[in-house]
C-alpha positions in Angstrom: 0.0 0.0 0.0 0.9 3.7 -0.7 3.1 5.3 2.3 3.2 8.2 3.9 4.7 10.9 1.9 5.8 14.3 2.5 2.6 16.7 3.3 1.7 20.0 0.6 0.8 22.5 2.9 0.7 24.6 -0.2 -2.4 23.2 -1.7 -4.4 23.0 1.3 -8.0 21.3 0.6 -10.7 24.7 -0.4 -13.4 24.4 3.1 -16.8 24.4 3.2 -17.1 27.8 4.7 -14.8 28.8 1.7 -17.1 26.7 -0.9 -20.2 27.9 0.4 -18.6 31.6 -0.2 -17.6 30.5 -3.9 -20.8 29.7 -4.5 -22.6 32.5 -3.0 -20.5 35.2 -5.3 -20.8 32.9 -8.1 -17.2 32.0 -8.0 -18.2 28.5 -9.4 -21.0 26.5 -9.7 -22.5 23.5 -7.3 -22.6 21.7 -10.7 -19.0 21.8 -11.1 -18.7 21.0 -7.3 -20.9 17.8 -7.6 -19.5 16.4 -10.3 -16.3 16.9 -9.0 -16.9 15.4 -5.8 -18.9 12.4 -8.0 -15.7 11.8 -9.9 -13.1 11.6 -6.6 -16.0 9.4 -5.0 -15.8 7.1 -8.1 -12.0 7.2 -8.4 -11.3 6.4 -4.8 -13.6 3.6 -3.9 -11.2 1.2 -5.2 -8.6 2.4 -2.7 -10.1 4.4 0.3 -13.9 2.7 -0.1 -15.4 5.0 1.6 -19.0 5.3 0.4 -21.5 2.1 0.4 -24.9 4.7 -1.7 -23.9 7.0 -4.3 -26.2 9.5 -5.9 -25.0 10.2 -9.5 -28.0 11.3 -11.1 -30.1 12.4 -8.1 -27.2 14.7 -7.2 -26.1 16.2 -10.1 -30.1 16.7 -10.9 -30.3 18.7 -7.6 -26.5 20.4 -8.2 -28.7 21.8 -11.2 -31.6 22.9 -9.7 -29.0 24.9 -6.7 -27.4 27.0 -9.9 -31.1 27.9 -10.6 -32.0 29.0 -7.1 -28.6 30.7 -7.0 -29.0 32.2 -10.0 -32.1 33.9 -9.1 -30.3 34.9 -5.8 -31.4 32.6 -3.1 -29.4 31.9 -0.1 -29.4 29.4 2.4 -26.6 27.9 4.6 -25.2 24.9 2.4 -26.7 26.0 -0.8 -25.0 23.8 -3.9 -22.6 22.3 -1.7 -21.6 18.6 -1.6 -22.3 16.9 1.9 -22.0 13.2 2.4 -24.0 11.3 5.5 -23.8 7.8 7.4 -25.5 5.0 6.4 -27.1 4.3 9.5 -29.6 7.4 8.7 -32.7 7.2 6.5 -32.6 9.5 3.3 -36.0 9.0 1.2 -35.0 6.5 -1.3 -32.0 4.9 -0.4 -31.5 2.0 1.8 -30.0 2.2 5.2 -27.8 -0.8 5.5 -25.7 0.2 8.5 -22.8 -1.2 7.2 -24.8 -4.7 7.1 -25.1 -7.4 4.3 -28.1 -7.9 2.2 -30.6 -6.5 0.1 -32.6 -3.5 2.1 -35.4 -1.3 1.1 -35.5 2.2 0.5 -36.7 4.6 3.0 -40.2 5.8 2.5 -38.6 9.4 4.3 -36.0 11.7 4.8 -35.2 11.4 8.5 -34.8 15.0 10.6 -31.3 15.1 10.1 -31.3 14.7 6.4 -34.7 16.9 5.8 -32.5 19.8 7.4 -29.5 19.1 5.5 -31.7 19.4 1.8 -33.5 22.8 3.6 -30.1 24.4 4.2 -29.6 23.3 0.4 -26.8 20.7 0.6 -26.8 18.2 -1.8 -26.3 14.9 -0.4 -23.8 12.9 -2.9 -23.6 9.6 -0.7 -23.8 7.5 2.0 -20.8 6.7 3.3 -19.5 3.2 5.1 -19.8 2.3 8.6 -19.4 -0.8 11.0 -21.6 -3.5 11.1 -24.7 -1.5 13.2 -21.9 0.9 14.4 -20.2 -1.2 17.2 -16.6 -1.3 16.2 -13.6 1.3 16.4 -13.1 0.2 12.7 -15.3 0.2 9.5 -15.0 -3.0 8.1 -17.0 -6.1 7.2 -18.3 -8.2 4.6 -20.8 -6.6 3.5 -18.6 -3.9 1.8 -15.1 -4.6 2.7 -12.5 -2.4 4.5 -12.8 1.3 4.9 -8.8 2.9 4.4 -7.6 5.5 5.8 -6.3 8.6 3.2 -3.2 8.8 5.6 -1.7 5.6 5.1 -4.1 3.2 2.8 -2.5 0.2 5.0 -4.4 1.8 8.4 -8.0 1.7 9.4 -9.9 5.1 8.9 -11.4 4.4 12.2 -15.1 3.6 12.9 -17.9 3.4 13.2 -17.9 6.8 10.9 -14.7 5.6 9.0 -16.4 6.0 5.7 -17.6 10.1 6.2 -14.2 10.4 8.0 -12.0 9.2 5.2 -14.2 11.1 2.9 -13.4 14.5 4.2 -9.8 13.8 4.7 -9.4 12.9 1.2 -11.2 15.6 0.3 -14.3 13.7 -1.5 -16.4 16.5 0.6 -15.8 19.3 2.3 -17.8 18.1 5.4 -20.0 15.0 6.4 -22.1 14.0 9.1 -21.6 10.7 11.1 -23.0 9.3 14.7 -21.2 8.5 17.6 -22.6 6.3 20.4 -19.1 5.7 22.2 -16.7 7.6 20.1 -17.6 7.0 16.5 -17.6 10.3 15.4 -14.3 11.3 17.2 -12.3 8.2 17.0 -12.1 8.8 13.3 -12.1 12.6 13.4 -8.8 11.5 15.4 -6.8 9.3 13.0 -7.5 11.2 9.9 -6.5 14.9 11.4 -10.4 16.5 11.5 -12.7 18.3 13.8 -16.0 15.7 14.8 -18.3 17.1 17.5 -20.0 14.6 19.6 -23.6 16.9 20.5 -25.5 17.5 23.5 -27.7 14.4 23.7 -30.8 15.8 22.2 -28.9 18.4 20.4 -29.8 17.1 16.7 -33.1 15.1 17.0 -33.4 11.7 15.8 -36.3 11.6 14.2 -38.3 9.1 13.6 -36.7 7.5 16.6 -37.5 9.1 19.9 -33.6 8.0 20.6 -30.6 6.1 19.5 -29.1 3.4 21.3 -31.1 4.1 24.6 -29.5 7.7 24.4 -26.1 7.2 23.7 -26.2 7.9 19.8 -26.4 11.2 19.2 -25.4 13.0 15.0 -22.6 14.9 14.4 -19.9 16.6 12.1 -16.8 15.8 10.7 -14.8 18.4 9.3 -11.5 19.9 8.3 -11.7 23.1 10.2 -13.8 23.9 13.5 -15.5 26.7 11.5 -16.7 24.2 8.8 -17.7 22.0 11.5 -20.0 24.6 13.3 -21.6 25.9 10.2 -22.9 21.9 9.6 -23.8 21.8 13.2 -25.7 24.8 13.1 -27.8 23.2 10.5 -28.5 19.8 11.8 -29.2 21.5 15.4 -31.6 24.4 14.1 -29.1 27.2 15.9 -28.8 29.8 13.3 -25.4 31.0 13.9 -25.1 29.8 17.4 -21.7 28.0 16.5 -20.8 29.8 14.5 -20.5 32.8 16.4 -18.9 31.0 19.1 -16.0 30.0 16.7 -15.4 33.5 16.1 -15.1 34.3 20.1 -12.1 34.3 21.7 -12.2 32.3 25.3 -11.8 33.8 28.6 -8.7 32.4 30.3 -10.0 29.1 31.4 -8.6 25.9 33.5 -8.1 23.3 31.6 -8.1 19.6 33.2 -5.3 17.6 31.5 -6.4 13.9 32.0 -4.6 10.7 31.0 -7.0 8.5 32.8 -7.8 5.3 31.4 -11.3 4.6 32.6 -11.9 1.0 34.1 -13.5 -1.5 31.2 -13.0 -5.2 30.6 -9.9 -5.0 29.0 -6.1 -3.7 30.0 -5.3 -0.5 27.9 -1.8 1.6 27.8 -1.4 5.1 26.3 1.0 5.3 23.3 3.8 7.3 24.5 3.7 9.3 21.0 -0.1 10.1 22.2 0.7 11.4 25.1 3.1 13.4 23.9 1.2 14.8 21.2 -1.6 15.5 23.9 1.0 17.2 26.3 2.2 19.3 23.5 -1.4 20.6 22.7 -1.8 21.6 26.7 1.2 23.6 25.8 -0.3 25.5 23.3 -3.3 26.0 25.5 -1.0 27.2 28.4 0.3 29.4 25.5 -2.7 31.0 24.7 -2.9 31.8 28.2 -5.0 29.4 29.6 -4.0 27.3 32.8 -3.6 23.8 32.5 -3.4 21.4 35.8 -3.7 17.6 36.1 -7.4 16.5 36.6 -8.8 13.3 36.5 -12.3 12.9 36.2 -14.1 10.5 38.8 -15.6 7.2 36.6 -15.7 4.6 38.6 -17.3 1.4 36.7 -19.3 3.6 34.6 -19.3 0.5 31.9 -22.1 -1.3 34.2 -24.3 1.9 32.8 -22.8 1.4 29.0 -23.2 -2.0 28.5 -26.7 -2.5 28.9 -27.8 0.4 26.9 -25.2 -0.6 24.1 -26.0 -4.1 23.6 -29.7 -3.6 23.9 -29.2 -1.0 20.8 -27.5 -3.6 18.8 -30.4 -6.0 19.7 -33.2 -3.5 18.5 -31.1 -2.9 15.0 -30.8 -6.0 14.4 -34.4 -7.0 14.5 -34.5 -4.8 10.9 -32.4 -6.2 9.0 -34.1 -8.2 6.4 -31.4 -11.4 6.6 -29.8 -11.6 10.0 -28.2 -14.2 8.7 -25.6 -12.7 7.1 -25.0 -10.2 10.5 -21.4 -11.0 11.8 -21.1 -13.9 14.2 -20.3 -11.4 16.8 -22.9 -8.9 16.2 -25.7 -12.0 16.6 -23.9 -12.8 19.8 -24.2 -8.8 20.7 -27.4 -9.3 20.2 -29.0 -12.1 22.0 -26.7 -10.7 25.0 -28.3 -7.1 24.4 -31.9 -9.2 24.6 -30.8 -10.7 27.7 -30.0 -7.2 29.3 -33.2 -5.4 27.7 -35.1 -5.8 31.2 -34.3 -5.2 34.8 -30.5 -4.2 33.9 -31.7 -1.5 31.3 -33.8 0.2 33.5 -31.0 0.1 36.0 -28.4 1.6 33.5 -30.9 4.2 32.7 -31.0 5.1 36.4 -28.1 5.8 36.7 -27.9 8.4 34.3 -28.2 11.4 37.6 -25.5 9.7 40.2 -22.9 9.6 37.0 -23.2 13.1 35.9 -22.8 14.2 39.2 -20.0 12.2 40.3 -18.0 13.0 36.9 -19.3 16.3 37.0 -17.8 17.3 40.2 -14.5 17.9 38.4 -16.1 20.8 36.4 -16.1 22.9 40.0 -11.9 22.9 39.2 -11.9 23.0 35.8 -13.6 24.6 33.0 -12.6 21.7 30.3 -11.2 18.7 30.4 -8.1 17.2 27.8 -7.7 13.8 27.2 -6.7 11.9 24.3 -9.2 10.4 21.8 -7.8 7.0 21.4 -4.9 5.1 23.2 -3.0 3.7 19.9 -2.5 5.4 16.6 -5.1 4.2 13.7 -5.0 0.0 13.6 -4.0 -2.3 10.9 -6.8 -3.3 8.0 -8.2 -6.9 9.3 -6.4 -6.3 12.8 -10.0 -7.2 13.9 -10.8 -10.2 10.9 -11.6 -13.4 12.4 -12.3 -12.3 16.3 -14.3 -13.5 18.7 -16.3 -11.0 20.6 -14.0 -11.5 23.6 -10.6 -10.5 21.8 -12.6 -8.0 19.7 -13.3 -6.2 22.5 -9.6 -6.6 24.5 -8.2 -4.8 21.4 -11.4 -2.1 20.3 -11.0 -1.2 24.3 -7.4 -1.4 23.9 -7.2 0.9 21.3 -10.1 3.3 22.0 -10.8 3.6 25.8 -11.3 7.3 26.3 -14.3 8.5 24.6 -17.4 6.0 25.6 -17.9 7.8 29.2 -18.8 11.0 27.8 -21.8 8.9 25.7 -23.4 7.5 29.2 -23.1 11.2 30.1 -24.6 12.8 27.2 -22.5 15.5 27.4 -20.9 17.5 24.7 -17.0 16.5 22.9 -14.9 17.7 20.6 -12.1 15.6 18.6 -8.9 18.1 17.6 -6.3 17.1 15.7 -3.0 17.1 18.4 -0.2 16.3 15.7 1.3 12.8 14.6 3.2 9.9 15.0 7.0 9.3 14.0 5.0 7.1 10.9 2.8 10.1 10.0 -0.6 8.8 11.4 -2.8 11.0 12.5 -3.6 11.5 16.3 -6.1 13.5 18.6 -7.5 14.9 21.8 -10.6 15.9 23.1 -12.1 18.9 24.6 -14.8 17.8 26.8 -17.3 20.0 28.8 -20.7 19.6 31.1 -23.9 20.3 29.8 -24.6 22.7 27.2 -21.0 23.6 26.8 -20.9 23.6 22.6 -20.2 26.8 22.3 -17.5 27.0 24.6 -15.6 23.7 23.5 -15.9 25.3 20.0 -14.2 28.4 20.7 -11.5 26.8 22.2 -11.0 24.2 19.5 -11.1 27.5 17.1 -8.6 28.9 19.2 -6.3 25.9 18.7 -6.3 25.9 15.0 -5.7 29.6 14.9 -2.5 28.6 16.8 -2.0 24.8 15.2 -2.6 26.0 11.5 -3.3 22.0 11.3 -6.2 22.9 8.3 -3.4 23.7 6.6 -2.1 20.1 6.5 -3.4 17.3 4.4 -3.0 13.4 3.5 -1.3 12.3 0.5 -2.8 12.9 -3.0 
């Protein structure tokens, strides 16, 4: 497979902020846009596969009828720009496999998500590749094959939203919107160098579901910048400008909580020393800025007795909809019965303990204003790493590799990944800026803040 090569930081990727702008002064023309973003989409999914739906004629159709409503001087937030989504999220039309095997209908609906996205005028080109029903760090699996990462094509682009992750790092799109239910927006955010917000559970609806995953799924963005990141957030949230405004605000001096706490889970986990290094250096830059950064370590205690139940029980409900759960992997069948087995007594329990959580973790926000803590343990696995597990050493190495992010998913708390630099090899890593309730705004400023003094946007894979 390719290696890493030098990086251009001459030819930095154009940003959906900037497209959006292009397109708006009539600069170019969402046709040209689409059609480029078609042709890279096509080109690619030999190497990077990162898309499982693409919308040839249906997008190009609509990339016409955005010059039209441009033309005539209509503006709206993503007007004529190319966006790709997740395939765990129903677009009217197009099957939502969820990175499962078989033959699935299309949806009779745009879900909330998506009927925001075409309002704000995006045009959806895809939908891009994810785990098998979301569960895994990595997106891989039969029914599609192995999601690569544009860094280094031997490497997993991460998961479960590996597919709209490698997508915007190539530069297929300018942004795209994934889910994360313990991480899976900001696991891959971190090994391909981009901003993903995990929301505010509740922040995005979920409609037509009430919730995802007993709560701990919430929709997000993935991004090259934090300001491309807010603009998308501000649409599938309904805020106006709320984000981004608050990208454009500099932070009062804040304390920042550096934490390298591994929280307790079934499996042993050790911090890559080029992680933590890469982590250290970003406090630096924060204590730079003029921020004060001092050790903190959030209080989690077995917080996994709370996870587990509402996790598994997910993967149980999801997989009652697929039309041949047959062809499920052996390990998501087993996830399943065992998510059946905890749909009672130890659900409701879980769910309970929603309150005593957030105030036990929450009792570090009365020293700190935001908490730093890697995103993932190791640098960005191996392709097939995970090929041929069974559940038990599937989940020693997924917890091994990615044991920071889960906690803030029973929380429901806001997250931001930023990208914190790479390893000796090239591979992307990152942190995370994590804050209590209702703390967007805030995380976003200072993730803003960062790239002013990172320049990291300016950075990209190789061509």
């Amino acid at each position: 497979m390719r290696p890493i090569v030098t990086d251009d930081v001459t030819s930095a990727l154009p940003t959906l902020v900037q497209l959006v702008e292009q397109l708006a002064d009539r600069r170019t023309t969402s046709e040209v846009l689409v059609a480029e973003a078609l042709g890279k989409i096509d080109a690619t999914q030999g190497t990077l596969n990162a898309f499982r739906v693409v919308r040839h004629a249906a997008a190009m159709a609509e990339a016409r009828d955005a010059d039209r409503r441009l033309a005539s001087g209509e503006r709206l937030p993503l007007l004529g720009v190319p966006i790709a989504i997740k395939d765990d999220v129903d677009m009217a039309g197009e099957p939502t496999a969820f990175g499962c095997a078989g033959e699935f209908p299309p949806a009779d609906a745009d879900c909330e998500a998506v009927r925001r996205l075409r309002a704000a005028g995006a045009v959806i080109v895809g939908k891009t590749n994810s785990s098998e029903l979301g569960q895994w760090p990595f997106t891989e699996g039969p029914a599609f094959g192995a999601t690569r990462n544009p860094w280094h094509l031997d490497h997993s682009a991460g998961g479960s939203s590996g597919g709209s992750a490698a997508a915007v790092a190539a530069g297929l799109v300018p942004a795209a919107v994934g889910s994360d239910g313990a991480g899976s927006v900001r696991i891959p955010a971190a090994w391909n160098h981009l901003v993903g917000i995990k929301p505010q559970t509740g922040r995005v609806p979920t409609w037509p579901h009430p919730e995802l995953f007993n709560g701990l799924t919430v929709i997000g963005p993935i991004a090259r910048t934090v300001e491309d990141a807010a603009l998308l957030f501000d649409v599938l949230a309904g805020t106006g400008e709320t984000y981004a405004t608050a990208v454009k605000t500099t932070p009062e001096r804040l304390r920042i909580g550096l934490s390298f706490r591994i929280p307790y889970s079934i499996a042993p986990a050790r911090l890559h020393p080029q992680i933590r290094a890469a982590v250290g250096g970003l406090a630096g830059a924060l204590t730079a800025l003029g921020h004060r950064v001092v050790t903190a370590e959030p209080r989690y205690g077995a917080m996994g007795l709370a996870f587990l139940p509402r996790s598994l029980t997910g993967v149980y409900e999801w997989s009652q909809r697929v039309p041949e759960r047959r062809l499920l992997d052996k390990r998501t069948r087993e996830n399943g019965r065992t998510g059946w087995l905890l749909s009672g007594p130890a659900l409701k329990m879980a769910r309970a303990a929603d309150a005593p959580l957030r105030r036990q973790l929450g009792s570090i926000f009365a020293d700190v204003d935001v908490v730093l803590t890697p995103t993932t343990a190791l640098p960005p696995t191996r392709i097939g790493m995970f090929d041929g597990l069974n559940n038990f050493h599937t989940d020693r190495l997924m917890v091994g590799a990615c044991p920071y992010t889960w906690p803030w998913n029973v929380l429901g708390w806001p997250g931001v990944n930023v990208p914190a630099g790479r390893t000796n090899g090239g591979l992307p890593i990152g942190a995370q800026l994590l804050g209590p309730a209702d703390s967007e705004p805030l995380l976003l400023s200072v993730a803003a803040e960062l790239q002013r003094s990172r320049r990291w946007e300016t950075v990209k894979p190789p061509a």
